[in-house]
C-alpha positions in Angstrom: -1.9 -26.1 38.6 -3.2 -29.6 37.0 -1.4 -30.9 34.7 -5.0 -31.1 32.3 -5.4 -27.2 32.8 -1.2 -26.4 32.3 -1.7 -28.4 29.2 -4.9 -26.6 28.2 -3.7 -23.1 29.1 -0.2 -23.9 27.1 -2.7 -25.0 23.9 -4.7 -21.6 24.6 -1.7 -19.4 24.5 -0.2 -21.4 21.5 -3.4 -20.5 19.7 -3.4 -17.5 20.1 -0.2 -16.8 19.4 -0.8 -18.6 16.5 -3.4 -16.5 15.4 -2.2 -12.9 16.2 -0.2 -11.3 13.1 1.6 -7.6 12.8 0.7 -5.3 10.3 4.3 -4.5 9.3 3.9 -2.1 6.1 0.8 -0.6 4.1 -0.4 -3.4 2.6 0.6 -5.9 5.6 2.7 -9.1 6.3 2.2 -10.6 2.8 1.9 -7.0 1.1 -0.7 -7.9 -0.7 -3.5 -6.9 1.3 -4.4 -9.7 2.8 -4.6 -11.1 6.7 -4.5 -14.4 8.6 -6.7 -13.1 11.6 -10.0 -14.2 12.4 -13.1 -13.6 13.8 -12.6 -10.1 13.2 -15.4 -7.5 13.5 -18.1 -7.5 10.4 -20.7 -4.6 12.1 -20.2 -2.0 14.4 -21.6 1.4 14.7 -19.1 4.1 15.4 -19.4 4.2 19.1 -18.5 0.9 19.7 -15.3 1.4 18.6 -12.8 0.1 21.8 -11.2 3.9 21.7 -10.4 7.2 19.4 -7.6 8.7 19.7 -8.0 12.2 17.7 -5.0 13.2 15.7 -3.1 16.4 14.9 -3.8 16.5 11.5 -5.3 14.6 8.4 -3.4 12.2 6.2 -4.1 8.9 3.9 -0.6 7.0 5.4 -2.2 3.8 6.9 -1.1 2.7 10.4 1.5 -0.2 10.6 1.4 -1.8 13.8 4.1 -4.6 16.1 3.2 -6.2 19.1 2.0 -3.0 21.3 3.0 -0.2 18.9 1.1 1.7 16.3 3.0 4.1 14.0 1.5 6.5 11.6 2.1 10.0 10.0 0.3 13.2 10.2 0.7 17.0 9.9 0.4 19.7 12.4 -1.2 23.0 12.7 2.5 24.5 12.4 3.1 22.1 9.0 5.3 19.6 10.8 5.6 16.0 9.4 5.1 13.9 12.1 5.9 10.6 13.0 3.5 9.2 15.9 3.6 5.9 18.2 0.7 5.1 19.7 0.2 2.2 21.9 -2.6 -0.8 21.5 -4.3 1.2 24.5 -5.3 4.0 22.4 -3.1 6.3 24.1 0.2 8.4 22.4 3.5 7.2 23.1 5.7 9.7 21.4 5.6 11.9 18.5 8.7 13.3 16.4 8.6 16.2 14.0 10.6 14.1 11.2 10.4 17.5 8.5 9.1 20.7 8.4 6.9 22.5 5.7 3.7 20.7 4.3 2.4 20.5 1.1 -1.4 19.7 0.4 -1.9 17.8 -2.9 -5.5 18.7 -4.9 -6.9 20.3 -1.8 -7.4 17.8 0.6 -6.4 14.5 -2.0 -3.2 14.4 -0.5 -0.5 15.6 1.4 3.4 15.4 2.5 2.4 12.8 4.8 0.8 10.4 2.6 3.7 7.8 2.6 3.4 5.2 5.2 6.1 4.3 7.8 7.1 0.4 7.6 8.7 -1.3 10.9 10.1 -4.6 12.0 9.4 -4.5 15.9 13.2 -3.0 17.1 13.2 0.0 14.3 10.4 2.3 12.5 11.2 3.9 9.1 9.7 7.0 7.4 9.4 8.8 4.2 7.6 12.0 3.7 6.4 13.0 0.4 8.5 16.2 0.5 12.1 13.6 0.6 13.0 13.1 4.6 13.8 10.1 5.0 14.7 9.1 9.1 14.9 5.9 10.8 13.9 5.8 14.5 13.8 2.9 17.3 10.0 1.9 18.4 10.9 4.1 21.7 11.5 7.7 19.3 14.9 8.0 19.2 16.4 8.9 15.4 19.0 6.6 14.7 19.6 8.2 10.8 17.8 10.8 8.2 18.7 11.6 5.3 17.0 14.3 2.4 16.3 11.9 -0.8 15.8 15.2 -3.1 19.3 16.7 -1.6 20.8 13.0 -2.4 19.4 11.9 -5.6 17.8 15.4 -6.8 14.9 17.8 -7.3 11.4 16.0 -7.3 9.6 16.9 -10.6 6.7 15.8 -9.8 2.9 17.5 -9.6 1.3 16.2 -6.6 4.6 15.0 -4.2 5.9 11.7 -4.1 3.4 9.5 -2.3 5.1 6.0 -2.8 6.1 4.3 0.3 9.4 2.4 0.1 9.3 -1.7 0.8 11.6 -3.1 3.8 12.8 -6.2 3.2 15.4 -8.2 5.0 17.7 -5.4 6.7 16.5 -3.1 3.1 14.9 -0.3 1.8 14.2 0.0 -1.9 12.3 3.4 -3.0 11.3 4.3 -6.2 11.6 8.1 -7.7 9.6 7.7 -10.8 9.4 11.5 -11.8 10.8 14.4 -14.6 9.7 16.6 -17.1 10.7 16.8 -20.7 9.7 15.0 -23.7 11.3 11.9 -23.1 13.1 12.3 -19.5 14.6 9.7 -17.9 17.1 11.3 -15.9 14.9 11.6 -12.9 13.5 8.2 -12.5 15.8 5.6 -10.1 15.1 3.1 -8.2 17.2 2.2 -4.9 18.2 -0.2 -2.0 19.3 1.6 1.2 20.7 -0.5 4.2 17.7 0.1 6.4 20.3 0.2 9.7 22.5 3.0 8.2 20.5 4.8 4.9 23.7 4.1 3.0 23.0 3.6 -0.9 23.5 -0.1 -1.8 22.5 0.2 -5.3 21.1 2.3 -7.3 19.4 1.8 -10.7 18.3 4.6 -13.6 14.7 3.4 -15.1 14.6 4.3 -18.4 11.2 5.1 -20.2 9.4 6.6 -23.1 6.8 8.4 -21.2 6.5 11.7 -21.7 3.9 14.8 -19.6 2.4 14.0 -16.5 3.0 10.1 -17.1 6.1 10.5 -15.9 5.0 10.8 -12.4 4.5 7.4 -10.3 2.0 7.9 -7.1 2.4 4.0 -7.0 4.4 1.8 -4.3 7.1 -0.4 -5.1 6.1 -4.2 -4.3 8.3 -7.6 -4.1 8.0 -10.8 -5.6 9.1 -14.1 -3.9 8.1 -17.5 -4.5 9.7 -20.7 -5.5 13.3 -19.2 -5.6 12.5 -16.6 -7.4 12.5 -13.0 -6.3 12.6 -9.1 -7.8 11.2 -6.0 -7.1 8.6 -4.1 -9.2 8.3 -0.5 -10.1 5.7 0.7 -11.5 5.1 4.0 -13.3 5.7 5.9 -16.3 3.6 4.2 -18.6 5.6 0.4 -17.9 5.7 -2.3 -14.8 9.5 -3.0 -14.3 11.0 -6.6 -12.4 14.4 -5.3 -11.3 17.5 -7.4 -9.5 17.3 -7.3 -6.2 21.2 -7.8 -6.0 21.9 -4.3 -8.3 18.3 -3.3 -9.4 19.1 -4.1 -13.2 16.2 -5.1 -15.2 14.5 -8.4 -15.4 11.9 -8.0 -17.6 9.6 -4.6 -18.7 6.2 -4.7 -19.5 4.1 -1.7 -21.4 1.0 -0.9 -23.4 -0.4 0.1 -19.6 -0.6 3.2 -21.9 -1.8 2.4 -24.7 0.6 4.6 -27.2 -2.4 4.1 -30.4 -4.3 6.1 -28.2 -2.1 7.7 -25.5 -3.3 9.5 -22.8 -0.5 11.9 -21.4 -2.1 12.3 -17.9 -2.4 9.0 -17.1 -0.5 9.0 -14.1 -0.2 5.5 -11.8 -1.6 5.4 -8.3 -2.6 2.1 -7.7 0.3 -0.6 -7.1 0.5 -4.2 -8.7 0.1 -6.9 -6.4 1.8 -10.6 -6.3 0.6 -14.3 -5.9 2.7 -17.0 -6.2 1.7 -17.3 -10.3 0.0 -14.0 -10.8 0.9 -10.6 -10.8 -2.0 -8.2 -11.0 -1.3 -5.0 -12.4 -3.5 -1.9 -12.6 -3.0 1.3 -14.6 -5.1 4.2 -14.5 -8.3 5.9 -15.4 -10.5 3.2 -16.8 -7.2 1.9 -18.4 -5.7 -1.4 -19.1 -5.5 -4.1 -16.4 -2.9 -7.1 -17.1 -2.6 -10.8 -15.1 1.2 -11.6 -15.6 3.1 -14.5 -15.2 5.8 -13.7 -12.8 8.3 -16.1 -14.6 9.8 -13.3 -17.6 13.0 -11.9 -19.2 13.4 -9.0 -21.4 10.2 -6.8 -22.8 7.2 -8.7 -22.6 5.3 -6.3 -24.2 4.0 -8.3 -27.1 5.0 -11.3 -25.6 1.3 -13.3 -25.2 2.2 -15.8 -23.7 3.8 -14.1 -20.9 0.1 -13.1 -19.7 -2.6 -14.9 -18.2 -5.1 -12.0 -19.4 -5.7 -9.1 -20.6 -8.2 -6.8 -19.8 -8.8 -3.4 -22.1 -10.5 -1.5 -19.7 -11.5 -1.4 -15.8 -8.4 -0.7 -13.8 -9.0 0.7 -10.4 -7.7 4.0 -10.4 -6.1 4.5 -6.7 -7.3 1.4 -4.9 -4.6 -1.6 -5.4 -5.9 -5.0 -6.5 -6.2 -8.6 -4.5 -5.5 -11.8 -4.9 -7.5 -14.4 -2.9 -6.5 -17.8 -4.3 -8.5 -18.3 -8.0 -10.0 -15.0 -7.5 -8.7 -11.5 -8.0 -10.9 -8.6 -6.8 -10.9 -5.1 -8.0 -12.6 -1.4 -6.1 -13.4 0.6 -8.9 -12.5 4.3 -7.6 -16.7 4.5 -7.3 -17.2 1.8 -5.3 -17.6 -1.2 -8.0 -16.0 -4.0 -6.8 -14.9 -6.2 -9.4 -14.6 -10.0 -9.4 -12.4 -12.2 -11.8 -11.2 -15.5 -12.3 -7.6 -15.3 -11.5 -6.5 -17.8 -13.8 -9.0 -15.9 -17.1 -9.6 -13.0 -16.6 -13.2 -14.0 -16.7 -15.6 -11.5 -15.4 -17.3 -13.2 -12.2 -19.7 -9.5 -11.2 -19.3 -6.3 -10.7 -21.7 -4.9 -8.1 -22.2 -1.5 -6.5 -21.3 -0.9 -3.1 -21.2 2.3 -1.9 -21.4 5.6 -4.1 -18.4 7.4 -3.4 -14.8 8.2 -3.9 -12.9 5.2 -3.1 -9.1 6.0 -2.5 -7.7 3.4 0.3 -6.6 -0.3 -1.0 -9.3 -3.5 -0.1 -8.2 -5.9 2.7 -9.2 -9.4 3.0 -9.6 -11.1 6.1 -11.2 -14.6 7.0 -13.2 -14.6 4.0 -14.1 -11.2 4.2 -13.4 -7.7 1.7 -13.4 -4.6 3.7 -14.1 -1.6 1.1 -13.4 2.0 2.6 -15.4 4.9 1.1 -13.8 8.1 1.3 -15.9 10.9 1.6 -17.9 9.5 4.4 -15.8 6.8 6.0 -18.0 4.2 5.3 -16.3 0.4 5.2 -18.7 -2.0 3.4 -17.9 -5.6 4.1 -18.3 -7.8 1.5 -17.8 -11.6 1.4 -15.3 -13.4 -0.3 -16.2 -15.6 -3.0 -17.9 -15.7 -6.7 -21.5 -14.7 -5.2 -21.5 -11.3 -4.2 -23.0 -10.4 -0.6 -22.3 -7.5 1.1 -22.4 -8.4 5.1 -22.2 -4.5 6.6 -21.9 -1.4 5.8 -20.2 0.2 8.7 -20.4 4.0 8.7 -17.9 6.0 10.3 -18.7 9.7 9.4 -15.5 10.8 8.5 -13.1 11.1 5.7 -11.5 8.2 5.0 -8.2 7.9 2.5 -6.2 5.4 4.3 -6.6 1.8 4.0 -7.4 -0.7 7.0 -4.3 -2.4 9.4 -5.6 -5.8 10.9 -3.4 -7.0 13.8 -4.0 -8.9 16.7 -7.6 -9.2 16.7 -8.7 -5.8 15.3 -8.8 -3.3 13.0 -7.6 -0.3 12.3 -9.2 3.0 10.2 -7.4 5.9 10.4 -9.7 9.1 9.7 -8.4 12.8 8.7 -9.3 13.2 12.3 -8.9 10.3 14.4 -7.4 6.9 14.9 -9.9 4.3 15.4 -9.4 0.8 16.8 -12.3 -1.9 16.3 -12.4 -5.4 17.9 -11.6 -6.8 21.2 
């Protein structure tokens, strides 16, 4: 070969390397919802999907993809709670029945698969809403399970526990926000695992006021890193919680999420806060609260002003978690409203319809574009990034949708209640 055309076929390859990115966990490299790929798709029509592959059952997990590999959860016919790989061909790899006996969640809101899997490339981990917990390599074979509810007790909780633990460097921290009582804190831990092994590292009690069905957390744990600074956030049971990542004790606590002048004792968290480098967006519930806070704290913050950027009284998504895109944050109202504010504010930049319809998987942002999944009829409206709102597609798909979108290498991913989809090159 030349040595022009070696030199442009190394640059080629070093692009493109450059440019493909894994969609490790639920909200992606960054969890925070947001992707480095470009020239994605914007508007496609159902059929030109590049292949569906139909599934054995319905679930809102969202796929996490590595190289060649997609992994989700499903159900069976027989109630099994699967764990599936499925390779970038559209074609099933392996499945493995990680627990038996499903439970649906408000007719067909939820179910025991709803947690998503999380994987770094050699090893894929698990959790089912029902407390089986297994670690398997990309090629199916179960390295370690364990039972969370035989380990750290009976769930107490309405509609199983949906949150999907966060794996960080060789760790697993899960949150069990749950109880009943009037107050109960006994229930509610937090916990690092050694992701190789399952064995307990640490393991922290989270103490709260709450009291009925806000006791219950449907919310994922998320990290914060930046500038030397790191902790993980629970959120749930009326408060947002930094804990230690080195024994999980308590940074700093922020309530008032639930506002106790006027407390609502269903207001249950679904949506999870997300991080910036100097923002941490966090939502509540039910046309609750929404607060910008500076990641920087100690103790309870509560009434602490100047530990927030803003304040917002009202307008929280309910399910769908929050971005951050630079000076802008971006909200999807659980009927389609998408909601733009000034990140550093609080100011209101719009809110604008896009489609009517529950919304219950998280935004995405990709090269300057919002993709927005409707869930009754599958329908991903495209919106463009920015102060000026302009929706750019509205793709519809036909089918439920409660997952959110995986971007990696080139395309996206929706998965259905009946069928993975892959979209792009």
């Amino acid at each position: 070969m030349p040595r022009a055309a070696l030199c442009l076929s190394v640059v080629f390859c070093l692009t493109i390397t450059a440019r493909a990115e894994n969609w490790p966990q639920w909200r992606g490299p960054h969890s925070n919802g947001v992707s480095s790929e470009t020239n994605l798709p914007i508007e496609w029509e159902k059929e030109d999907a590049t292949w569906r592959l139909p599934l054995p059952g319905p679930a809102g997990s969202t796929p996490v993809i590595w190289d060649e590999r997609i992994f989700l959860t499903s159900v069976d016919k027989a109630d099994n709670l699967l764990l599936l790989c499925v390779g970038v061909d559209g074609k099933e790899q392996w499945r493995r029945v990680v627990s038996r006996g499903n439970r649906n969640a408000r007719g067909d809101e939820g179910n025991s698969a709803s947690p998503s899997p999380s994987t770094d490339g050699k090893l894929v981990w698990t959790c089912m809403a029902n407390g089986a917990l297994a670690c398997y390599t990309v090629d199916g074979e179960r390295k370690w399970a364990v039972d969370l509810q035989e380990r750290y007790g009976k769930y107490k909780i309405a509609f199983g526990m949906s949150a999907t633990p966060v794996l960080d460097r060789g760790r697993l921290y899960v949150q069990l926000i749950h109880g009943e009582g009037k107050p109960s804190t006994r229930e509610a831990i937090v916990v690092a695992l050694e992701a190789a092994t399952g064995k307990e590292i640490w393991k922290h009690q989270r103490d709260s006021d709450a009291r009925a069905e806000c006791e219950h957390s449907y919310a994922s744990p998320m990290l914060y890193r930046h500038g030397g600074v790191e902790f993980l956030l629970t959120h749930g049971a009326d408060y947002v919680i930094a804990h230690d990542l080195a024994d999980g004790s308590e940074i700093w606590r922020c309530g008032e999420l639930n506002p106790k002048a006027n407390y609502n004792p269903t207001l249950r968290f679904v949506a999870s806060p997300v991080c910036s480098p100097n923002l941490i967006v966090v939502p509540s519930a039910k046309n609750g609260p929404v607060f910008g806070i500076k990641p920087k704290q100690q103790g309870d913050i509560t009434e602490l002003e100047d530990s927030f950027a803003w304040k917002r009284p009202r307008g929280t998504p309910d399910v769908p978690s929050p971005l951050v895109d630079g000076d802008l944050v971006y909200l999807c109202r659980e009927n389609g409203n998408l909601v733009c504010l000034d990140a550093a504010s609080g100011d209101l930049k719009y809110e604008e319809r896009t489609t009517r319809g529950r919304h219950r998987a998280s935004p995405v942002l990709a090269d300057g574009k919002i993709y927005l999944t409707c869930r009754e009829n599958g329908t991903v409206t495209v919106v463009a990034a920015g102060t000026d709102f302009d929706i750019l597609a509205q793709n519809k798909m036909g089918e439920a949708i409660a997952a959110s979108p995986a971007i990696a290498n080139g395309r996206i991913y929706l998965r259905s209640f009946d069928a993975l989809y892959a979209i792009g090159k």
